[in-house]
C-alpha positions in Angstrom: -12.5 7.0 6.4 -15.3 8.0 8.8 -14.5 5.3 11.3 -10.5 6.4 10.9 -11.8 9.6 12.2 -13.4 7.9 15.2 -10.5 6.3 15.8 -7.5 9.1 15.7 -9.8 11.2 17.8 -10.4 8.3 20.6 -6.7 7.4 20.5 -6.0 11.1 21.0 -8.6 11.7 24.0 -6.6 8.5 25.9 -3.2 10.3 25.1 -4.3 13.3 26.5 -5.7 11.8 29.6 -3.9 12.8 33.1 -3.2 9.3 33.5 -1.2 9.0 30.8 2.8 9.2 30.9 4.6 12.6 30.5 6.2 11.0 26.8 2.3 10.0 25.6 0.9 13.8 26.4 4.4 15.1 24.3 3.9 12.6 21.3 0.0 13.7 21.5 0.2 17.5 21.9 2.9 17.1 19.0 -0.2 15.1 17.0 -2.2 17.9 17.3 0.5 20.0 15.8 0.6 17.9 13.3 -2.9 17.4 12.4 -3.2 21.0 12.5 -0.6 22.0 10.2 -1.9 18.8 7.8 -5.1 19.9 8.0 -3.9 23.4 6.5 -1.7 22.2 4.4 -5.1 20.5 2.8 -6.7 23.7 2.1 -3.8 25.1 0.3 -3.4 22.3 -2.3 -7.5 22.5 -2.4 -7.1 26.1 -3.4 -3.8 25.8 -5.8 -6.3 22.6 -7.6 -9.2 25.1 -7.9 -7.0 27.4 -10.1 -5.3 24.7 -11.5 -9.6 23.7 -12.8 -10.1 27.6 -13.3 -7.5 27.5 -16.1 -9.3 24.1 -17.5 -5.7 22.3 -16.7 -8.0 19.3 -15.0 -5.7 16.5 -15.0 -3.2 18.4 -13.0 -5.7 19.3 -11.0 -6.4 16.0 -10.3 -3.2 15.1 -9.6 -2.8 17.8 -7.1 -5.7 17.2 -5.0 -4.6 13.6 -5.0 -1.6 14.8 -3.1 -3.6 16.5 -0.7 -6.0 13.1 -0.4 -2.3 11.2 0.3 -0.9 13.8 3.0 -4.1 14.5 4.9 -6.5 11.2 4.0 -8.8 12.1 7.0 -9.6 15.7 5.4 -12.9 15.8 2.7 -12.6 18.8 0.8 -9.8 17.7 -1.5 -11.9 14.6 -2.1 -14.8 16.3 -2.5 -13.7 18.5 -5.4 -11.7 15.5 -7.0 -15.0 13.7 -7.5 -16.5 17.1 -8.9 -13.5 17.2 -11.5 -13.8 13.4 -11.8 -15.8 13.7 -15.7 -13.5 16.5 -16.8 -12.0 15.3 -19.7 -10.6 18.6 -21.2 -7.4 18.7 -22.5 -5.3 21.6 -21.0 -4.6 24.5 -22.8 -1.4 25.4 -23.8 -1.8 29.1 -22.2 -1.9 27.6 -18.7 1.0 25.0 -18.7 3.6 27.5 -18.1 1.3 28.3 -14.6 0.7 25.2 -13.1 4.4 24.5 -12.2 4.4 27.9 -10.4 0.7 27.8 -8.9 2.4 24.1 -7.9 6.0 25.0 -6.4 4.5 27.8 -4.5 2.3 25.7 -2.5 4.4 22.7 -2.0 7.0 24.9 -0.6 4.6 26.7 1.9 3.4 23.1 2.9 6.9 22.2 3.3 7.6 25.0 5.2 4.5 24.0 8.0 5.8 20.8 8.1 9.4 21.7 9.0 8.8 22.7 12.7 6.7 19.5 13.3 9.0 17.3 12.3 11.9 19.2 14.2 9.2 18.7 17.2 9.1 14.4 16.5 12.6 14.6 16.4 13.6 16.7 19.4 11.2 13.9 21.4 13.0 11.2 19.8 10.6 9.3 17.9 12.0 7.9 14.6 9.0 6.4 13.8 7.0 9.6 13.7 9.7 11.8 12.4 10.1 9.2 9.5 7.0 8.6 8.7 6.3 12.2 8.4 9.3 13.1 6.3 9.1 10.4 4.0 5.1 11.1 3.3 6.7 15.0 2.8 9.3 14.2 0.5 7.7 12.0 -1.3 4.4 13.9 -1.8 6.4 17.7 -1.8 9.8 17.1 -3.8 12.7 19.0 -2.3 11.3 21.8 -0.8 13.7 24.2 0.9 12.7 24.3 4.4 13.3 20.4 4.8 17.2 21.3 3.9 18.4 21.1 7.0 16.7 18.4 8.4 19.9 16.6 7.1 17.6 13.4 5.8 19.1 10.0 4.7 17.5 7.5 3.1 16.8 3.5 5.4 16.1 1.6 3.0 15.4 -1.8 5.4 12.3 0.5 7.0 11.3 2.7 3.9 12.0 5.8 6.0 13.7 9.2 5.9 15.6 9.4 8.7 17.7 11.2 10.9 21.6 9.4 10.7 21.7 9.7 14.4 18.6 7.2 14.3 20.4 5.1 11.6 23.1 4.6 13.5 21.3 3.3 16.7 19.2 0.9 14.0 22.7 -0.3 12.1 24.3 -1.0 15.8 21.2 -3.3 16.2 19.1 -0.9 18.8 15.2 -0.3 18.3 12.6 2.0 19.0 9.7 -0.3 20.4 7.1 0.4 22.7 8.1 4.6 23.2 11.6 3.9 24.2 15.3 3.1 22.2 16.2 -0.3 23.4 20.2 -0.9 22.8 21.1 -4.4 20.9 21.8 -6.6 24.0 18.4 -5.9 25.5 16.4 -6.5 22.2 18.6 -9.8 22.4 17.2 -10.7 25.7 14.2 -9.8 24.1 14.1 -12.2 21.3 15.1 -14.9 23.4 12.2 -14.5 25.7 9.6 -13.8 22.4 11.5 -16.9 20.6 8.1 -19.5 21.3 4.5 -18.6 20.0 3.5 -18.6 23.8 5.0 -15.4 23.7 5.6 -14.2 20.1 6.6 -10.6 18.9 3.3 -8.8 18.5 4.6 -5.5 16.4 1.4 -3.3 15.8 0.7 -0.3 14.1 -3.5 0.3 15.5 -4.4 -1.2 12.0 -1.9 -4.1 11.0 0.0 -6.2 13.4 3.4 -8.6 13.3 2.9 -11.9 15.5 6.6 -13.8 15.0 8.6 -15.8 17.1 11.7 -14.6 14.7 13.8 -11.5 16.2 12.5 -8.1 16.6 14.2 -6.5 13.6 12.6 -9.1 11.2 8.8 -8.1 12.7 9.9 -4.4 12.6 11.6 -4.5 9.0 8.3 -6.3 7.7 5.8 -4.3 10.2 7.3 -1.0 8.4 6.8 -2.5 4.9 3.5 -3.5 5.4 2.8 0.0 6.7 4.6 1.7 3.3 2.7 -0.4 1.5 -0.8 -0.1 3.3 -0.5 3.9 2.6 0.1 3.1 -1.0 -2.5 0.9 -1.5 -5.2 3.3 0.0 -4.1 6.0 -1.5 -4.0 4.9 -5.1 -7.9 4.4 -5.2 -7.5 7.6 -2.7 -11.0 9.3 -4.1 -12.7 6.7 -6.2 -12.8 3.4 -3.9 -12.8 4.5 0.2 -11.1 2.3 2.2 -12.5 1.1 5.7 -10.9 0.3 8.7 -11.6 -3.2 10.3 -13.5 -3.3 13.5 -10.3 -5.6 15.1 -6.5 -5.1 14.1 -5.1 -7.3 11.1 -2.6 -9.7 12.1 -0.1 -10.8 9.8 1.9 -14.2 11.3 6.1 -14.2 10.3 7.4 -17.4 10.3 11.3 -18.8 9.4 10.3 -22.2 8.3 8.3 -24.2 6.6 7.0 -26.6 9.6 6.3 -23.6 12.1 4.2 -22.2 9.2 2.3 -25.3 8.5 2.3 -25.3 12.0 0.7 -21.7 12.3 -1.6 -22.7 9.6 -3.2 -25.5 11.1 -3.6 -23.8 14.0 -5.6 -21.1 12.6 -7.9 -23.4 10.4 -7.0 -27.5 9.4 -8.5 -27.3 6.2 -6.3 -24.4 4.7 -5.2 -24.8 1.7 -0.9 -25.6 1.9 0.5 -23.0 0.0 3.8 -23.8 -2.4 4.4 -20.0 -2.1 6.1 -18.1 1.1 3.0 -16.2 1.9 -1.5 -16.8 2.0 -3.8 -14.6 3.2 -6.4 -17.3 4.4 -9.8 -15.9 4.3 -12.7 -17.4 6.4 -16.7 -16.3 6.7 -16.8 -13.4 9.0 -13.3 -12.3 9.2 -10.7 -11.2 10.5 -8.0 -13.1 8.6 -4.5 -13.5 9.1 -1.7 -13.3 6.5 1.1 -15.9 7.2 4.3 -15.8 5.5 7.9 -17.6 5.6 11.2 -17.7 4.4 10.9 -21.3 3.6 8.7 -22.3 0.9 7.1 -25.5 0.0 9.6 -27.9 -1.3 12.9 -25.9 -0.4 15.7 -28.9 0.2 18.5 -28.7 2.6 16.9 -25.9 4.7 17.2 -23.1 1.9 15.4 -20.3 2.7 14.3 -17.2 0.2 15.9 -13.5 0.6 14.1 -10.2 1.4 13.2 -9.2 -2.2 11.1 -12.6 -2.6 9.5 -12.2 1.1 8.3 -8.7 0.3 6.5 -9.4 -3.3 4.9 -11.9 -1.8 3.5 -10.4 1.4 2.3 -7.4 -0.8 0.2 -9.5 -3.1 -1.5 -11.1 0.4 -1.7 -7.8 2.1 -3.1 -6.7 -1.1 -6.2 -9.5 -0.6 -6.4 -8.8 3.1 -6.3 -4.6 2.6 -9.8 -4.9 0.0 -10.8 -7.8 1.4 -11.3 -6.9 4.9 -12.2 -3.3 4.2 -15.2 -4.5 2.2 -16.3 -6.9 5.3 -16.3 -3.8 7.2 -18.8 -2.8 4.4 -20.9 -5.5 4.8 -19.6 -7.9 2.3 -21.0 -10.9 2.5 -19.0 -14.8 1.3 -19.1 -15.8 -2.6 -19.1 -13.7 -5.6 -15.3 -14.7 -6.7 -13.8 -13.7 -9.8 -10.4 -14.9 -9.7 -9.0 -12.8 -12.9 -9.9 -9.7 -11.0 -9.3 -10.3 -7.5 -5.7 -12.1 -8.1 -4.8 -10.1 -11.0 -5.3 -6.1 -8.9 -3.1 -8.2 -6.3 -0.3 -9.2 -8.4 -0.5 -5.6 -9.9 -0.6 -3.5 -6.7 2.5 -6.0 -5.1 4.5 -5.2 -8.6 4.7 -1.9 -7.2 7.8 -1.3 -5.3 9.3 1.4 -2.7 11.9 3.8 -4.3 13.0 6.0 -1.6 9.1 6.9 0.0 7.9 6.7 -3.9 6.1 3.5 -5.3 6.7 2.8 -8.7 5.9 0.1 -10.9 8.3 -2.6 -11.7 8.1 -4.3 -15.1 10.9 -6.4 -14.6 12.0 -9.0 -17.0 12.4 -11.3 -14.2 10.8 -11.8 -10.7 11.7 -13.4 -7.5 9.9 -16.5 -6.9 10.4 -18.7 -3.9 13.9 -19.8 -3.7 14.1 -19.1 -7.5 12.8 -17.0 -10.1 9.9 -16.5 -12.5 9.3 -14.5 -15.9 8.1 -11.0 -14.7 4.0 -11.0 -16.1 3.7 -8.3 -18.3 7.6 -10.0 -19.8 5.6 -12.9 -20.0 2.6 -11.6 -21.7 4.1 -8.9 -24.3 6.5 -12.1 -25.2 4.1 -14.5 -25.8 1.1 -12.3 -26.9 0.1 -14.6 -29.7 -0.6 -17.5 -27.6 -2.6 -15.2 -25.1 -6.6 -15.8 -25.2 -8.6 -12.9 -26.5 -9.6 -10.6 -23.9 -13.0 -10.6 -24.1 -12.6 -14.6 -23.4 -10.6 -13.7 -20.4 -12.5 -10.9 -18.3 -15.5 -13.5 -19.0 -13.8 -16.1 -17.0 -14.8 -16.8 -13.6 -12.9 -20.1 -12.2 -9.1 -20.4 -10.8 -6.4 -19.2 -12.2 -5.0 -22.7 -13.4 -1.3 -21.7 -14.3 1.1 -19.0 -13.5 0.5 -17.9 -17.0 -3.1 -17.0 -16.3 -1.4 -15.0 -13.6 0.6 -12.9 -15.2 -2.5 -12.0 -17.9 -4.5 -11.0 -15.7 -2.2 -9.1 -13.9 -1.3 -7.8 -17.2 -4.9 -6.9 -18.0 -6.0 -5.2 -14.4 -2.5 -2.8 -15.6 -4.2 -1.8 -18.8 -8.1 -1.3 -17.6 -6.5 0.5 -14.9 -3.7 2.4 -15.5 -3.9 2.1 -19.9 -5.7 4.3 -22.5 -4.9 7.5 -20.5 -7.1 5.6 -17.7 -10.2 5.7 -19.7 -11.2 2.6 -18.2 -10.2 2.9 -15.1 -13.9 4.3 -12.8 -15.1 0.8 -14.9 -12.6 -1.5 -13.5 -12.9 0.2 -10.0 -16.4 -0.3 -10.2 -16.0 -4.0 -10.8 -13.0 -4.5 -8.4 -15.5 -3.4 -5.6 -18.3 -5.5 -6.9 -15.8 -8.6 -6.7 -14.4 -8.0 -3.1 -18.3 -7.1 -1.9 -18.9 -10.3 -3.1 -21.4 -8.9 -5.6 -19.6 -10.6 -8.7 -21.2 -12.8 -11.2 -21.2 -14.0 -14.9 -22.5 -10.7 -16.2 -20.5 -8.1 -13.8 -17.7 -7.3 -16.5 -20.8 -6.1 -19.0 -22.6 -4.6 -16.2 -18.7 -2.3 -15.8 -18.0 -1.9 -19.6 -21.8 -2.1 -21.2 -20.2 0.3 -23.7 -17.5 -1.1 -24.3 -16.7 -2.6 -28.0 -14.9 -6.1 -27.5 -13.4 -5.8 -30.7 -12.4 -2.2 -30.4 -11.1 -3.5 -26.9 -8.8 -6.1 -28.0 -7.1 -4.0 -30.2 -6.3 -1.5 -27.7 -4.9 -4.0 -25.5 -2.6 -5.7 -27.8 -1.5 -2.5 -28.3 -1.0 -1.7 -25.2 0.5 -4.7 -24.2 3.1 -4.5 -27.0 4.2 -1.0 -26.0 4.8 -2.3 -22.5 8.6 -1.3 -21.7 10.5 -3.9 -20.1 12.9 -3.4 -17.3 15.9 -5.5 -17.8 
């Protein structure tokens, strides 16, 4: 997070600079406005969480002070006191229930309310991307606060924003906001035509993640804004236990429409990549940084079929998934080896099962996922059906080879749910601890005992079948 900081602040002293255009110095004195009203809203939530842990109500304490980690990430204090409250196990008393719902409405509506002339300031300078961005991260951290009632907000579902309908309709009639400026739909035609060969691709960048297709603009943007949804999520739900950190280079991500131009793109980049069946790899290489590449044709598709939107996305979150940790713990130093397949695979089948509903990710447990130009059962379907057949897991977290099958796949996505998220997360700081081991590519045969030394394998398996079989089932 330290070398975010760096970053924002060097990005804002070129903004400010008197060589930059009149629409830069708006967009960065309206940053600082931003940052500034962030930055307070931080220290309210920090103060409503300290007497949230004054009246022994820790978990929503917690909770809180994770939504002031997710709406200012770059601002310590709400870290620092969620790691003080980390151990607090205390079960809140029933004489301060009835308070934390007012101590919590209070402040989210004052943090509303400093966020309200902000975003009329993005919108007024017409930048959607901003103004969404903003007000999705505000609804979707605040509720429905009062003062963002007459921002008149609709839900774009093909960019994961909040949005103004006047910038809804410009995106509907096939216009985009690229580079500072609208550009109508005949232009952005032009535009793809002249982007259509990889001499001169679509390069769609966010300062962290980056788009390289030869496919129209609205495909790079409608990924580039999922990718950036999904990056936020993925940061944020470690947000205090496992600190992500930024890349020293941008992480490019390559869109393709078929199946030769991503062969194609593949080879390019390294000849002896593996040839993925699925519609997206994130090929990783000693000493980084490595590409994602994805496509709407899989392997094997017949009479030019291609796969739909829903399939695309899974997959590219599972590979930005591997590229997020991955490349965040080369930026730590990591160093080539250490592989634990159950673990590494498993968190990214688990973090892509998590899906955007309306600026909110939740987790799907769907009975049925897409797959290619088909489907596939959904892995914790899979695993609560066929539970008896399922090898112990104490054999399991043991394992250190490939996942051999799709099966193994969906257990030990099934199993990174449960020593995550299960048992009221009492194993979760373990399983953080050996997710980082495994991307710093520190693992080995003993890392699992080294996490859960405590841990009774017995005691364990009981709990999991457990949890496993109470697993509800989205149909």
């Amino acid at each position: 997070m330290d070398r975010l900081r760096t970053l924002g602040a060097t990005a804002l002293l070129i903004f400010l600079s008197s060589a930059a255009p009149a629409a830069d110095r708006v967009a960065a004195a309206i940053q600082k406005k931003e940052d500034a009203a962030l930055k307070k809203c931080a220290a309210e939530i920090l103060s409503s969480a300290k007497k949230m842990a004054a009246a022994k109500a820790f978990t929503e304490a917690r909770e809180e002070l994770r939504v002031g980690m997710r709406l200012a990430p770059l601002d310590r204090k709400c870290a620092k006191q969620f790691g003080k409250l980390a151990s607090k196990t205390t079960e809140t008393p029933e004489a301060a229930e009835d308070k934390i719902d007012a101590i919590r409405d209070a402040v989210h509506a004052k943090c509303a309310g400093l966020l309200a002339p902000v975003l009329g300031a993005w919108a007024d300078a017409e930048r959607p991307g901003k103004f969404g961005r903003l007000a999705t991260a505000t609804v979707a951290l605040l509720g429905d606060a009062e003062p963002l009632s007459e921002l008149d907000l609709t839900w774009y579902e093909p960019y994961l924003l909040w949005s103004r309908p006047a910038d809804i309709e410009r995106w509907e009639a096939g216009a985009e906001f690229h580079d500072g400026t609208w550009i109508n739909a005949s232009a952005v035609k032009e535009l793809d035509a002249k982007h259509a060969d990889w001499s001169d691709p679509w390069i769609v960048s966010d300062g962290i993640q980056e788009v390289r297709t030869t496919m129209p603009l609205r495909a790079a943007m409608r990924v580039s804004h999922h990718v950036r949804a999904y990056r936020r999520f993925v940061i944020d739900y470690f947000a205090g236990e496992w600190e992500w950190e930024q890349p020293s280079a941008v992480l490019p991500i390559y869109l393709t429409a078929t199946q030769a131009d991503y062969q194609a793109r593949l080879g390019d980049y390294d000849p002896a990549a593996v040839h993925s069946k699925a519609s997206a790899i994130y090929v990783q290489k000693t000493g980084g940084i490595c590409p994602v590449f994805l496509t709407f044709q899989p392997k094997g598709a017949t009479d030019g079929a291609t796969i739909g939107w829903d399939a695309l996305l899974r997959d590219v979150r599972h590979e930005v998934a591997h590229q997020l940790l991955y490349e965040s713990c080369m930026a730590k130093g990591a160093g080539v080896g250490g592989a634990i397949d159950w673990v590494s695979e498993g968190v990214a089948t688990y973090l892509a099962s998590h899906r955007p509903k309306k600026g909110r990710w939740r987790l799907g447990r769907r009975a049925q996922e897409p797959y290619g130009s088909g489907f596939e059962p959904g892995p914790f379907a899979w695993v609560k059906g066929n539970f008896d057949g399922v090898k112990k897991l104490d054999v399991l977290v043991h394992q250190r080879g490939n996942l051999a099958s799709a099966y193994e796949y969906f257990v030990a996505t099934t199993a990174c749910y449960f020593l995550l998220d299960g048992q009221e997360r009492r194993y979760r700081a373990s399983m953080i601890g050996l997710l980082e081991d495994v991307h710093m590519a520190k693992g080995d045969d003993k890392s699992f005992d080294k996490h859960f030394s405590k841990v009774d394998a017995d005691a364990l398996q009981q709990e999991w079948k457990d949890f496993v079989l109470s697993i509800s089932i989205q149909k």
